[in-house]
N, C-alpha and C positions, 0 to 999 in steps of 0.2 A: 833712816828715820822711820818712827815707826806712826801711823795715822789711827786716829782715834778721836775718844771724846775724854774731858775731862767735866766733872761732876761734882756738883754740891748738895748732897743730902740733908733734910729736915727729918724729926721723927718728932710725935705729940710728947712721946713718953722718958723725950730725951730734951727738956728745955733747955735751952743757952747754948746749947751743941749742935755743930757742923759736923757732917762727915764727907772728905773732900778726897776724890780717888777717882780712879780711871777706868775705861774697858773701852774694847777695840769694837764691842760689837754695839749696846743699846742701854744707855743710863737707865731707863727705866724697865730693861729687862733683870740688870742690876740690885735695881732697888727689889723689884718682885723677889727675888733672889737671896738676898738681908732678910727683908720682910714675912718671908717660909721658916726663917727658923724659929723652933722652939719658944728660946729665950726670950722674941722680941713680941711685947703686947701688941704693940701699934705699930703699921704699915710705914715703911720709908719713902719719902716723896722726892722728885727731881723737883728741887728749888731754881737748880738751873744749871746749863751746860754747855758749852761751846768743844768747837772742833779744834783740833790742833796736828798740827803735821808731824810733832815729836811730841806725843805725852807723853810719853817717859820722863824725857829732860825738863818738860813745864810741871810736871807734878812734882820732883822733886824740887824747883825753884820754890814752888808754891808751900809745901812741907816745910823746908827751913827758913822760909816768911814766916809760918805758924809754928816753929815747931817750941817757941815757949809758951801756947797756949795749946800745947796736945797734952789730953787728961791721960793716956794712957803709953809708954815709949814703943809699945808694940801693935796699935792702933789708928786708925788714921780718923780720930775724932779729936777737935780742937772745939775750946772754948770761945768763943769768938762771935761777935754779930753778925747776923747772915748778910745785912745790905754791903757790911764791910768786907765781908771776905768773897762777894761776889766780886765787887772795885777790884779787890787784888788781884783776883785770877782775871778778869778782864784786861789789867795793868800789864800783868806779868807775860799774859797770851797776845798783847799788844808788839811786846819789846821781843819777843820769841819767833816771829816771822815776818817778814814782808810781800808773804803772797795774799796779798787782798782777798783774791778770786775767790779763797777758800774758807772765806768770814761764812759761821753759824753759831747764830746765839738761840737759845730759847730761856725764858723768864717763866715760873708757873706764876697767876696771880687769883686762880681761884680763891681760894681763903681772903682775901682781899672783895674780892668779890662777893663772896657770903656774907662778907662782915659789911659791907656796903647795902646789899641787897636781902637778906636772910631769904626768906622763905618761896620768895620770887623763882630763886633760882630753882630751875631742872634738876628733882634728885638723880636723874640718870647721869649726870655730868659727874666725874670724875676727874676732869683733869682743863684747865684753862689756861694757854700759853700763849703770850706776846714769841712769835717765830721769825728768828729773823735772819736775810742773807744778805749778800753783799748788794742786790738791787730790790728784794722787797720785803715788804714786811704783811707778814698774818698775822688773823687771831685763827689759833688753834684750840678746837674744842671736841673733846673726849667724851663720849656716852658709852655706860656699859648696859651691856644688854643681856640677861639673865635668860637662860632657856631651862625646862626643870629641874629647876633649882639647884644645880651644882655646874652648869655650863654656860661661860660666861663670854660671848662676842664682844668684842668696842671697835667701836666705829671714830675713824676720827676725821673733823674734816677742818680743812683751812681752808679761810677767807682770805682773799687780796683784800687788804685796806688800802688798795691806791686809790681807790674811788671816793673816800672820804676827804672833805674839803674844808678849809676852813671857811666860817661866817663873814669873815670878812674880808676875804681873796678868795675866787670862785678859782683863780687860778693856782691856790697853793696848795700842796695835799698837806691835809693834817698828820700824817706818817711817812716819816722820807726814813728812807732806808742809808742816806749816807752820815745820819744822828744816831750817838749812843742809842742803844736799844732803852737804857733805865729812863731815858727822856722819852720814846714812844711808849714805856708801858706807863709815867705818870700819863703824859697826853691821853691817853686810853679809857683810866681809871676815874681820868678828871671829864669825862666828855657826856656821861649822863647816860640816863637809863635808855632813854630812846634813839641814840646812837651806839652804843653796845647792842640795844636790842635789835637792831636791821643790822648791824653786822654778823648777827649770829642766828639765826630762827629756833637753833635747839634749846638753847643758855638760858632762857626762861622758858617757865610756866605758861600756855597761851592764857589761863586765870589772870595771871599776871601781867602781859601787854595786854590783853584786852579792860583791866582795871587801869594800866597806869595811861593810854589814848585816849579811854572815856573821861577822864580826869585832864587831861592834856585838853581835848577838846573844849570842855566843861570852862576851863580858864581864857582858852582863848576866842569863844561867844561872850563871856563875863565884860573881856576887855573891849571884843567889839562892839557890845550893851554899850559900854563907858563911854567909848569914842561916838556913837553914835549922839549921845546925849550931850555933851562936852559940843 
């Protein structure tokens, strides 16, 4: 059997399209790779990827699940919704092994994050991913770093979110690692700007936590004003 990753590709300039394929060595050295030629305006992104022990045999399960939504019979792009055809390959990479040990997911949910936050967010970030293995879960965040103008470093760093809790169990961590991953990245996406923002110090703007604390602060003397009077 052969070990790897399997891969689901987004492109801006290819709406309603998956591209869902393999490589043994780095999905998103992959995608860089697409993304160099020619033909393609806009950059391929890992939507998301997991590990498999035989990708060979789970890409070709995964292929004739879609292959009446493949636009092209010599291509590995299907028509397909992306939250759907992540379920599948999560489904199909479920029924495909039974060595736990070797569970890795990652979700990208920057774009999500843009669209939540706009301008907040660090234009150095490039890439925002819920990471996850068989005992923990990160947030994983990508900054590229431009050196005279054609030389491009990224830095990536992951946080353990085991240290996040929930509100009202000091003893429950809000990110358990033996939960679908699509259930930690909603929990994630749903937990607000000042809990992303201490999980991550790069992911915003300091303009921006220092606007949205003073503002944080500003409401909670408001309410204390209130109670005081009350």
């Amino acid at each position: 059997m052969n070990n790897g990753y399997i891969y689901v590709l987004i492109n801006e300039s290819y709406k309603g399209l998956v591209k869902v394929g393999k490589t043994a060595l780095n999905s998103r050295e992959r995608a860089r790779n697409l993304s160099s030629s020619t033909g393609v305006p806009t950059p391929f992104k890992v939507a998301y990827e997991i590990f498999s022990e035989d990708y060979d045999n789970l890409e070709k399960k995964i292929h004739l699940e879609l292959n009446d939504f493949r636009v092209n019979p010599n291509r590995e792009f299907f028509q397909y919704p992306l939250n759907k055809t992540i379920e599948l390959v999560q489904r199909l990479a479920q029924n495909d092994t039974d060595k736990v040990y070797e569970k890795y997911e990652a979700i990208e949910i920057l774009p999500k994050i843009k669209e939540d936050f706009g301008d907040c967010v660090n234009p150095d970030v490039s890439s925002v991913r819920i990471y996850q293995t068989i005992d923990r879960v990160y947030l994983e965040v990508t900054q590229d770093k431009y050196i005279a103008g054609y030389l491009k470093d990224q830095y990536i760093r992951r946080t353990d979110l085991g240290f996040v809790i929930n509100d009202y169990d000091h003893d429950d961590k809000a990110f358990k690692p033996n939960e679908p991953i699509n259930k930690n990245v909603e929990e994630f996406l749903a937990s607000g700007f000042s809990t992303i923002a201490v999980c991550s110090d790069n992911l915003f703007t300091k303009e921006a936590e220092d606007e949205m604390y003073n503002k944080q602060l500003e409401e909670y003397e408001q309410h204390l004003s209130k109670f005081k009077e009350d």
